[in-house]
C-alpha positions as CSV (number, residue, x, y, z in Angstrom):
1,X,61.9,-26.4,-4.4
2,X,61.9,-25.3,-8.1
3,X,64.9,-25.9,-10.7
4,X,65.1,-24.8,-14.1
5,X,66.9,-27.6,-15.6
6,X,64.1,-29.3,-17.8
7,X,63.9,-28.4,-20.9
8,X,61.1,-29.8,-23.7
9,X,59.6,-32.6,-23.3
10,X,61.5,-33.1,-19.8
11,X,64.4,-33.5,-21.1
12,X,67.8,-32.5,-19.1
13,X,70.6,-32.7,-22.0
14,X,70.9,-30.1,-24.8
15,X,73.2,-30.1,-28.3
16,X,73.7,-27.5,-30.3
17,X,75.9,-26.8,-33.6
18,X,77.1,-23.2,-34.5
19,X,79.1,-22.3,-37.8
20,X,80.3,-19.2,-38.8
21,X,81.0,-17.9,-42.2
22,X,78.8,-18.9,-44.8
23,X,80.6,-21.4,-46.9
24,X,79.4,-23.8,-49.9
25,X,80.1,-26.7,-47.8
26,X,77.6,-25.3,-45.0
27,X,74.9,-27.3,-47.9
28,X,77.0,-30.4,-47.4
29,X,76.7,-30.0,-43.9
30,X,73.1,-29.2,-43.3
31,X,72.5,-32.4,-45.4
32,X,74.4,-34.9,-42.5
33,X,72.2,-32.2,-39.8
34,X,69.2,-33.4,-41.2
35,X,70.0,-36.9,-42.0
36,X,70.5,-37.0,-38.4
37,X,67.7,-35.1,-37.3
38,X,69.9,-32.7,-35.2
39,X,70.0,-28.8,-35.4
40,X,72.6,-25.7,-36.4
41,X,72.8,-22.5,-36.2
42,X,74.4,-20.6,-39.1
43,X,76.4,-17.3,-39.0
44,X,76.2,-15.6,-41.9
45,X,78.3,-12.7,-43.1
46,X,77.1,-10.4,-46.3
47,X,75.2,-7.3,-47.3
48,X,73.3,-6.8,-50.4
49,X,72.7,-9.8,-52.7
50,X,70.5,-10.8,-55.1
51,X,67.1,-12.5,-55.0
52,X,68.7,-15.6,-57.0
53,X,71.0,-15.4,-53.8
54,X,68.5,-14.8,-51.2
55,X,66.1,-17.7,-52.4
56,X,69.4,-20.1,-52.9
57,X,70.2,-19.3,-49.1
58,X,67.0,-19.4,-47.9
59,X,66.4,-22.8,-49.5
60,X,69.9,-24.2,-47.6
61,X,69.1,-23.5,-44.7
62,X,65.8,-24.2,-44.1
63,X,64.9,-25.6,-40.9
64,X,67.9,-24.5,-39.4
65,X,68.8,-20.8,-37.7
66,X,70.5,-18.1,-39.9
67,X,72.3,-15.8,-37.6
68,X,74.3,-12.8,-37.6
69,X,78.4,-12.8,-38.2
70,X,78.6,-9.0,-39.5
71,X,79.0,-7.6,-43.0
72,X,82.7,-8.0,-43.5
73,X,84.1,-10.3,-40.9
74,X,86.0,-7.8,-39.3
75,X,87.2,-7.6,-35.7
76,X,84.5,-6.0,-33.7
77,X,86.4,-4.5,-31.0
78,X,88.9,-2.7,-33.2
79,X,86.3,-0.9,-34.6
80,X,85.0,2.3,-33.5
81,X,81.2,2.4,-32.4
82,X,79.1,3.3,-35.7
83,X,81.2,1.0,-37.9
84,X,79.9,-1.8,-35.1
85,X,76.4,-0.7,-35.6
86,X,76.6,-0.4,-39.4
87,X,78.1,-4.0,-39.9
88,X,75.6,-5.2,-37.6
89,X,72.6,-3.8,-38.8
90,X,73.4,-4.1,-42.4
91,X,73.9,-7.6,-41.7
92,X,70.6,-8.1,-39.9
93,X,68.9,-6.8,-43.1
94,X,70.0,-9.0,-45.8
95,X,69.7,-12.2,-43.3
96,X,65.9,-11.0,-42.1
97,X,65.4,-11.0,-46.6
98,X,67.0,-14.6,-46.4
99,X,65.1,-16.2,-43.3
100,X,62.1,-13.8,-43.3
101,X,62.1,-13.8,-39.5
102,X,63.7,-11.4,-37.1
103,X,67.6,-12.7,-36.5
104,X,68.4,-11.8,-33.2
105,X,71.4,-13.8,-32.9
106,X,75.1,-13.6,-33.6
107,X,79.0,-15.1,-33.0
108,X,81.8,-12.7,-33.0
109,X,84.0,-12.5,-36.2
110,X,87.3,-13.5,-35.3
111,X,86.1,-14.1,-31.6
112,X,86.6,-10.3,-31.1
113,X,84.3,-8.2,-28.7
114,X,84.5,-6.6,-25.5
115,X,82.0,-4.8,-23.4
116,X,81.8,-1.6,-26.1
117,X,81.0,-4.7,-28.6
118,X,78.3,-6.3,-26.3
119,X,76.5,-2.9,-25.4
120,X,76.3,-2.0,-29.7
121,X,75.2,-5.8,-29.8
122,X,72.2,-5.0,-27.3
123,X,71.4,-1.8,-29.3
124,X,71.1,-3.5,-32.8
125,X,68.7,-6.1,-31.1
126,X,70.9,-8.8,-31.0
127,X,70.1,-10.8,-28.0
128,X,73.0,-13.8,-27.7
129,X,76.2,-13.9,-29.2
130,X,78.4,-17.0,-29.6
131,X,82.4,-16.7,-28.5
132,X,84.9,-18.4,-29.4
133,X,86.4,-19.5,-26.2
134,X,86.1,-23.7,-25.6
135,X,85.3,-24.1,-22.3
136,X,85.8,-28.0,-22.5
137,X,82.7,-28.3,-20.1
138,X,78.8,-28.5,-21.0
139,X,78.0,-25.4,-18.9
140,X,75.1,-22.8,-19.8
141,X,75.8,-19.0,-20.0
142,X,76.1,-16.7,-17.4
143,X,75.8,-14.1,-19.9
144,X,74.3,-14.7,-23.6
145,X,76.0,-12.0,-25.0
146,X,79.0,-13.9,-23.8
147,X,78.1,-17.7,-24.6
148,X,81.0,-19.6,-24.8
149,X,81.1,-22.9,-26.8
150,X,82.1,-26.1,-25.5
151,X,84.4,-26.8,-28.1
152,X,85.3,-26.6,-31.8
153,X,84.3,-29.9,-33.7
154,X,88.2,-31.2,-34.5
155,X,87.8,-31.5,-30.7
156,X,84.2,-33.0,-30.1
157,X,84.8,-36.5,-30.4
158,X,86.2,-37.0,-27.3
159,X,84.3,-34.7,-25.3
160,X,80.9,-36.0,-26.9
161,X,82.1,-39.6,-24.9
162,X,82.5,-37.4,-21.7
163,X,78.9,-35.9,-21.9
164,X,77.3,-39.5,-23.0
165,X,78.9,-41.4,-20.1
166,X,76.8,-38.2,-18.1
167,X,74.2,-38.4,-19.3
168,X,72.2,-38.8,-16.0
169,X,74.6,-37.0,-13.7
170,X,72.8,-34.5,-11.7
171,X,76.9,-32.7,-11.2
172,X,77.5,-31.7,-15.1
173,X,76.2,-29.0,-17.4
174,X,73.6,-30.0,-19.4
175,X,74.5,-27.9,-22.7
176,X,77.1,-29.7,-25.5
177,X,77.8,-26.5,-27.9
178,X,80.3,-27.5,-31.1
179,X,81.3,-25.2,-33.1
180,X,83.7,-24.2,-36.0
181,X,83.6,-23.8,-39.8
182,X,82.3,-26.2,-42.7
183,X,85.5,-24.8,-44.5
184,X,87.6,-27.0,-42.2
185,X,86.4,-29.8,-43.8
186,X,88.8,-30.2,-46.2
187,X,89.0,-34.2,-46.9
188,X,86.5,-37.5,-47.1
189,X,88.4,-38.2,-43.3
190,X,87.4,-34.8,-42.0
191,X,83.3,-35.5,-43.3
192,X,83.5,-38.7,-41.9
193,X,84.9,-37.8,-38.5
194,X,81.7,-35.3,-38.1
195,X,79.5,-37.7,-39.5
196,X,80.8,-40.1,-36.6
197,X,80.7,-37.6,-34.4
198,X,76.6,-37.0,-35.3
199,X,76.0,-41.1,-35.3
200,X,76.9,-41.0,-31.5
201,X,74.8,-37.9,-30.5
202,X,71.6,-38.5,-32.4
203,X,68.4,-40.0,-31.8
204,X,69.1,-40.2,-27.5
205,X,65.4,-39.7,-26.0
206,X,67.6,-38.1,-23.3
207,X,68.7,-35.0,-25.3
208,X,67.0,-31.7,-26.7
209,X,68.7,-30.9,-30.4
210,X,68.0,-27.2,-30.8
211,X,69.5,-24.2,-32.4
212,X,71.3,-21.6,-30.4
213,X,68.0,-19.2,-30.4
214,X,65.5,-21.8,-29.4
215,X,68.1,-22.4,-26.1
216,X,68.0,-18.5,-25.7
217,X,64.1,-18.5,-26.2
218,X,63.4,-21.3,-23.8
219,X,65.6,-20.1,-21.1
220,X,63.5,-16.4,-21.5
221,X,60.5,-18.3,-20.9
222,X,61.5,-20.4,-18.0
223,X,62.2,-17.4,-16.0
224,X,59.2,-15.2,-17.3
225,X,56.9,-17.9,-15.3
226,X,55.0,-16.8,-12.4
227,X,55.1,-18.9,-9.3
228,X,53.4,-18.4,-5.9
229,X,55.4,-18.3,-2.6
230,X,53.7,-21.6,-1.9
231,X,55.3,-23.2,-4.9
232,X,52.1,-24.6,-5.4
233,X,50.6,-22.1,-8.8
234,X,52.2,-21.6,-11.3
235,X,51.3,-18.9,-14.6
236,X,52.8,-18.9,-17.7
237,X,52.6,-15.8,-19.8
238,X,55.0,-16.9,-22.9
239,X,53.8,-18.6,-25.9
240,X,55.9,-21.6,-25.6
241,X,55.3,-24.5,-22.9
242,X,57.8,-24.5,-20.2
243,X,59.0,-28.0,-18.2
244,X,60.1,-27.8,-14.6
245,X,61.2,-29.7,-11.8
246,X,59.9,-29.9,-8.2
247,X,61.8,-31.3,-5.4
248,X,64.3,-33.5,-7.2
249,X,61.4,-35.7,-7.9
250,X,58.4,-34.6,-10.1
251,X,59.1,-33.2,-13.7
252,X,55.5,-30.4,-14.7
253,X,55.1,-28.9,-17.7
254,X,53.4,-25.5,-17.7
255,X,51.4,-25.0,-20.8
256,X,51.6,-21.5,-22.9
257,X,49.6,-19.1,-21.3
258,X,48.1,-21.4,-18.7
259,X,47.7,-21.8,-14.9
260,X,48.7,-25.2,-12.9
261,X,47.5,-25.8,-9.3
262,X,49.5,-28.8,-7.8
C-alpha cells in the first residue's frame, strides 16, 4: 500500500503563514519569518507602481511567496464576471514585475467567492486560493481553490500546542495554516505573542515550513507519479523529488525524473 503523506525530506508535518493585504508591517514581519527560518506567503493587492516600488517590494519579500489578493480588495462575488477577471489579471501583472516568476496563487479579499469566483480564478491561471474560514483542525484541501486555513494567528497559540502534542499521531491532519494581517499587530504585546508563537514551531526536524505554493506544487507532483500495479516501480515525471510511504513502514523518495525498482 501507497500513502501520500510524506512530504520533503520524509517529513509528515507542514506549517504555513498567509497574509493578506500588503502592509508596512508585512517588513517587520518577514524579519521574525526569517529569524526563525520559517516561511509566508504574501497577498498582495495593487496595480501599476513604480520601479522604486517594484524593487522596494521585491527586496521585502524575498525568499518568501508573493501572491495574488486583487487590484482593489473588493468582494469577488459581488462582482460581475469581467470585473473578476480584470482585478485578477491586472493584479497578476504588477506582482509577476515584483517577483519575476509566474504568481499563480491567491486568498479571497474579504473571504468572498463562490463557484462563479472559483471558475474566473481557474481562467486567470490562478491555481489555489486561500479562504477565510478557520477550520480549527490541521486538515489538507479537498479543493485548492477552496483551502481553508486553520486559523487566524490571534488564535494560533493554542492550537500550535494541540498540533505539537501530535506530532506523531498517525489520526490528525498534517497541515497547520495561520493566517491574518500584519496590520493586526498593533502593540509590542501583539509582536511578541507571534514571535512566541514562531519560538514553539521552529526548528522541529519533524515539520516541513513552506509557502502556500510549494504545498500546492508538491501535492501536484505526488499524484503525477507513475506506479505499477505491483507497487513495486515507481516513475517520476516532475522536476521536483517526491517522498512516499509503503506499508506503514518504509519511507522512499522518488527522485525528479527517475525510476525506483523496490
Amino acid at each position: 500500500m501507497i500513502q501520500y503523506h510524506v512530504y520533503p525530506g520524509g517529513k509528515k508535518r507542514i506549517v504555513t503563514f498567509s497574509y493578506d493585504d500588503g502592509h508596512e508591517n508585512d517588513a517587520r514581519l518577514i524579519e521574525l519569518f526569517n529569524k526563525y527560518q520559517v516561511k509566508g506567503t504574501f497577498h498582495l493587492n495593487g496595480g501599476a507602481a513604480s520601479e522604486e516600488e517594484i524593487i522596494k517590494r521585491r527586496a521585502r519579500y524575498q525568499g518568501h511567496e508573493i501572491s495574488c489578493h486583487t487590484v482593489t480588495h473588493g468582494w469577488p462575488a459581488r462582482m460581475p464576471y469581467q470585473s473578476i477577471l480584470s482585478e485578477t489579471m491586472e493584479n497578476r501583472r504588477l506582482l509577476e514585475e515584483i517577483a519575476q516568476y509566474p504568481v499563480v496563487g491567491m486568498s479571497y479579499p474579504s473571504g468572498s467567492y463562490n463557484e462563479e469566483v472559483k471558475t474566473a480564478m481557474k481562467m486567470c491561471g490562478i491555481v489555489y486560493s486561500r479562504t477565510t474560514k478557520n477550520t480549527g483542525n490541521f486538515q489538507l484541501p479537498e479543493d485548492f481553490l477552496e483551502w481553508h486555513p486553520s486559523c487566524h494567528h490571534r488564535n494560533a497559540l493554542e492550537l500550535c500546542d494541540s498540533f505539537l502534542e501530535k506530532l506523531d499521531s498517525q489520526w490528525v491532519g498534517p497541515l497547520f495554516y495561520i493566517w491574518g494581517h500584519s496590520h493586526e499587530f498593533r502593540t509590542e504585546q501583539d509582536w511578541q505573542m507571534m514571535e512566541t508563537l514562531l519560538q514553539k514551531l521552529a526548528g522541529n526536524e519533524k515539520i516541513w515550513y513552506a509557502t502556500n505554493f510549494e504545498i500546492y506544487r508538491y501535492m501536484m507532483a505526488q499524484k503525477a507519479l507513475l506506479i505499477t500495479a505491483d507497487e513495486k516501480r515507481f516513475y517520476n515525471p516532475t522536476s521536483m523529488n517526491v517522498w512516499v510511504e509503503k506499508d506503514k513502514k518504509e519511507i522512499i523518495c522518488i527522485p525528479a525524473g527517475g525510476t525506483i525498482c523496490l
